[in-house]
matplotlib code that plots the C-alpha trace (Angstrom):
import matplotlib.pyplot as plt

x = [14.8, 15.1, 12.9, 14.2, 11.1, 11.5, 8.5, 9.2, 7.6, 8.8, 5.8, 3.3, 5.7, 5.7, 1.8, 1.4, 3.9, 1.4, -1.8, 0.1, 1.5, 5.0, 7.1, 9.6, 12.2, 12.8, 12.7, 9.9, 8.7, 5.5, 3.6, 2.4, -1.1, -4.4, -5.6, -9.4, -8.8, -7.9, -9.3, -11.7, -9.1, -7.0, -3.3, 0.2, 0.4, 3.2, 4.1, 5.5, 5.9, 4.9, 7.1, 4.8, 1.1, 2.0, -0.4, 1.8, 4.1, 0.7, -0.5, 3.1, 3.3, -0.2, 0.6, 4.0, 2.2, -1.3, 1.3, 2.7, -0.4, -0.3, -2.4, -1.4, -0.4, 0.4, 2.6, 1.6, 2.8, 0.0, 0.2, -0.3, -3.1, -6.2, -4.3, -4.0, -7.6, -8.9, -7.0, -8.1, -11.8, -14.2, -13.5, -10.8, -6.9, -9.4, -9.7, -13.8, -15.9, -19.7, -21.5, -18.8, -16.1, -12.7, -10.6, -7.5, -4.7, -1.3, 2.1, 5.6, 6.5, 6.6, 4.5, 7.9, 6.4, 7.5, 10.3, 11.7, 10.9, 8.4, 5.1, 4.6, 1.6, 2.1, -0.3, -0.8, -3.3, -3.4, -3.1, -5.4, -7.1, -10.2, -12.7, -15.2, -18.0, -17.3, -20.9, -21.2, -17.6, -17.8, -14.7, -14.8, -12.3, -9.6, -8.9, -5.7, -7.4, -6.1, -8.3, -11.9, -10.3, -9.2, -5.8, -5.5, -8.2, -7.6, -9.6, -8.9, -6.6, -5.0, -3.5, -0.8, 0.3, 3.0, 3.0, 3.8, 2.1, 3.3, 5.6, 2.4, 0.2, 0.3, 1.0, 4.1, 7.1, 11.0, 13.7, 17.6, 20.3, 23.6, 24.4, 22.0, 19.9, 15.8, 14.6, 11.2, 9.0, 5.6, 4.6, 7.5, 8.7, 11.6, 10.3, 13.0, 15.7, 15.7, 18.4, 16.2, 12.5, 12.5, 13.7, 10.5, 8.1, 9.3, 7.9, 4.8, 5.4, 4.5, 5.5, 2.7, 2.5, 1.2, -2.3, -2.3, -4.7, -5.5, -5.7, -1.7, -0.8, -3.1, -6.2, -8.4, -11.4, -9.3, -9.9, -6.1, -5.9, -9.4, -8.4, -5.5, -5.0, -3.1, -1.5, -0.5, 1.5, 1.8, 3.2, -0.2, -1.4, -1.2, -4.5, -5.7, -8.2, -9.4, -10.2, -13.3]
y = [12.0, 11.8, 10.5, 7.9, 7.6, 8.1, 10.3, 13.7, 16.3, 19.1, 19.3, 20.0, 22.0, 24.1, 23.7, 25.1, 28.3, 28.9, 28.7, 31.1, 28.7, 29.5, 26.7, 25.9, 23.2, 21.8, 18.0, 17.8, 19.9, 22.4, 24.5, 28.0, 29.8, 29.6, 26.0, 26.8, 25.9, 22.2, 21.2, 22.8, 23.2, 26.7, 24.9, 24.4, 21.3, 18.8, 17.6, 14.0, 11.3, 8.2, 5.3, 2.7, 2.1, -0.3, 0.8, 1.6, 3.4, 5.8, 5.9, 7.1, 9.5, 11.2, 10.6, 12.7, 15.6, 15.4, 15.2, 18.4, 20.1, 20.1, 18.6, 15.4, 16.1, 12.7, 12.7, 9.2, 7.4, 6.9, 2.8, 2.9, 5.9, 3.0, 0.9, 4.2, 5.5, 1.7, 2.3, 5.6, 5.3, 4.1, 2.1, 4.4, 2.0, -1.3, -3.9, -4.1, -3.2, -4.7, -4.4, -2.3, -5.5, -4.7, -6.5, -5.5, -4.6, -6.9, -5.3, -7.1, -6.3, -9.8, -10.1, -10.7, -12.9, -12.5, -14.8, -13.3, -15.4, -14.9, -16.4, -18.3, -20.9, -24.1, -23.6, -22.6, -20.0, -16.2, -15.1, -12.2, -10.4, -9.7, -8.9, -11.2, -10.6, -11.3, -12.3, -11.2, -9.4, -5.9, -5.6, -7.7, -10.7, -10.4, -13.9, -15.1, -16.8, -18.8, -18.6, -19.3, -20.8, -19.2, -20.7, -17.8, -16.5, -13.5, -11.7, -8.7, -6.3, -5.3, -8.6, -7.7, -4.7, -4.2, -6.4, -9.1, -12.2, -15.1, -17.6, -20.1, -17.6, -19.3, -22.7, -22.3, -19.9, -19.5, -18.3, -18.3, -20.4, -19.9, -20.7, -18.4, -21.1, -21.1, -23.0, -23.9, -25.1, -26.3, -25.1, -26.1, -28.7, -28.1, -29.7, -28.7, -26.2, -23.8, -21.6, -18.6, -17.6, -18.7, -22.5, -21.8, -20.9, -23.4, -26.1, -24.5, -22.4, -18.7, -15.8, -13.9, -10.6, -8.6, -6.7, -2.9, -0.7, 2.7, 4.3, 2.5, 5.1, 8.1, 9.0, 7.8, 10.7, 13.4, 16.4, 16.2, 12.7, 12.7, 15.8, 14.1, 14.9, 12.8, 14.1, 13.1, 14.5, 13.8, 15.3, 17.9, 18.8, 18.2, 16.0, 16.6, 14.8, 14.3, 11.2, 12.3]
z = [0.1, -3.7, -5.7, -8.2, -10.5, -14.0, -14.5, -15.5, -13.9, -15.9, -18.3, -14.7, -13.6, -16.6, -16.8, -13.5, -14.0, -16.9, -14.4, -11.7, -9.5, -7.8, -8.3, -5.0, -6.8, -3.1, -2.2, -2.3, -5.4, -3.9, -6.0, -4.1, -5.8, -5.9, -6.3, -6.7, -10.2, -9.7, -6.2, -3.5, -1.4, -1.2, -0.1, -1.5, -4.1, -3.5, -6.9, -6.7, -9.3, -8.7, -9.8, -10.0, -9.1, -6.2, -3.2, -0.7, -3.1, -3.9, -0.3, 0.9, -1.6, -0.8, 3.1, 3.1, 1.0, 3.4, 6.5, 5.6, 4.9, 0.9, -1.6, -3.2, -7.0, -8.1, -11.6, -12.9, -15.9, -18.6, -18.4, -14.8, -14.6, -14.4, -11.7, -9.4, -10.4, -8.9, -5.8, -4.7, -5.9, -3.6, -1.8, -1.0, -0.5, -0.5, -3.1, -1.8, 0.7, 1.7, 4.6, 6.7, 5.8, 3.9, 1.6, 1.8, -0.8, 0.2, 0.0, -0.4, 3.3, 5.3, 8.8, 11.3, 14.3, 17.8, 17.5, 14.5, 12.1, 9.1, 8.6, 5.6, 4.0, 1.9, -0.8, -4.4, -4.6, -4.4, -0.9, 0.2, 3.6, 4.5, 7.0, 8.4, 10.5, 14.0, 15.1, 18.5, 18.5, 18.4, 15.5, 12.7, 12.4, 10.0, 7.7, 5.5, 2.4, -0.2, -3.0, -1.2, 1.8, 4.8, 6.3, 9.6, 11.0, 13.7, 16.0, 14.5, 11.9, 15.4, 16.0, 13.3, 15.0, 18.0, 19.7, 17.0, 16.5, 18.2, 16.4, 16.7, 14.7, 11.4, 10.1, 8.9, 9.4, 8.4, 9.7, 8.2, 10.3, 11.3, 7.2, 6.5, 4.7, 5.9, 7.9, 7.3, 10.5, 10.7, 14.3, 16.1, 13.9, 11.8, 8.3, 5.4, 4.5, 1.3, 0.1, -0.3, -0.9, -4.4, -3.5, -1.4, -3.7, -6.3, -3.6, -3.0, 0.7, 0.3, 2.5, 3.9, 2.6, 4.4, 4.4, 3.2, 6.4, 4.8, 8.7, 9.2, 6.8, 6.2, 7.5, 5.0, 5.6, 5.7, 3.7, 1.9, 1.3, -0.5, -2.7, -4.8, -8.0, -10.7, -13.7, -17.1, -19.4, -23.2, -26.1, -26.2, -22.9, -19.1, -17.8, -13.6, -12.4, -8.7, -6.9, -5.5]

ax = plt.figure().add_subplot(projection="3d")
ax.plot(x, y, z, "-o")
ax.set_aspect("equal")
plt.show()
């Protein structure tokens, strides 16, 4: 699949010719040489710019390279080089971790509900996931907080998986009618109608975005993953640093 991100590779790919490498100008971009220079480990790069520093738009990019068995090379835009260096640095893909508990990045995906509907949470504050000690559970509990308050609390990360949760799962959820309004319901109570997710928002009701697991996407231990490199270019000189 194309890329449609606006940053140019060409300068890396030019750097790289200079350091030895074998350019392949395939979909994806790989890079064939001796990578002692840049990383510990001897393997293809996969040269990839990265549109944005969005997590999962990072974490996909160094999942397709690691899945094939290359190393990450991340091309990264200069105004979004410190966003990307707080995600992968430890703790790797998490916004904090203490005591073996993870907060977790959101992404603009929607958690679906066994009836096909979408959750949602009437509140003004910042939405956010995170682990809670479970006491006597084995696996932690995972909570939806506004600000300082949780609204959800589940038993664990794995309730969000297949199967999905059930339609009684959160407080609120929407769904669009035969009109293709939304339908807002508060448990199994219709309670009000909205033309679209920003009527919603404008009257306080949030869709739940849902949290970003590093293992749902890449194995976060692995030797590949843990040797990206990013890249920026400017008018001078190609910059790699690792992650490690």
């Amino acid at each position: 699949m194309m890329s449609l991100s606006s940053v140019d590779i060409d300068p890396v790919k030019q750097d790289l010719q200079t350091r030895g490498f074998c350019i392949d100008d395939g979909q994806p971009t790989v890079a064939r040489g001796s990578s002692m220079g840049l990383t510990d480990i001897d393997a293809p790069l996969e040269v990839t710019p990265v549109a944005n520093s969005r997590p999962l738009t990072v974490l996909s990019a160094i999942a397709n390279a690691a899945n094939s068995g290359r190393v990450p090379l991340l091309v990264v835009d200069k105004h979004d080089r410190s966003a990307i260096d707080a995600l992968l640095s430890e703790p790797f893909a998490l916004t904090d971790q203490r005591d073996g508990l993870r907060r977790f990045y959101t992404v603009e995906q929607r958690i679906q509900l066994a009836d096909d509907s979408f959750a949602c949470v009437t509140t003004d504050e910042h939405l956010s996931w995170t682990e809670v000690s479970g006491h006597r559970r084995e696996s932690p509990q995972l909570h939806l907080m506004a600000g300082d308050e949780p609204v959800v609390m589940l038993d664990s990360v794995e309730e969000l998986a297949c199967p999905a949760p059930s339609a009684t799962t959160f407080p609120n959820r929407y769904s669009r009618d035969e009109n293709g309004r939304f339908v807002l319901y508060n448990r199994a109570e219709a309670v009000g109608t909205y033309s679209g997710v920003s009527a919603m928002r404008s009257d306080g009701i949030k869709p739940v975005p849902a949290p970003l697991v590093p293992e749902d996407h890449i194995d976060p231990q692995a030797r590949l993953p843990r040797a990206t490199l990013l890249a920026t270019a400017d008018e001078e000189a190609v910059q790699y640093t690792t992650i490690a």
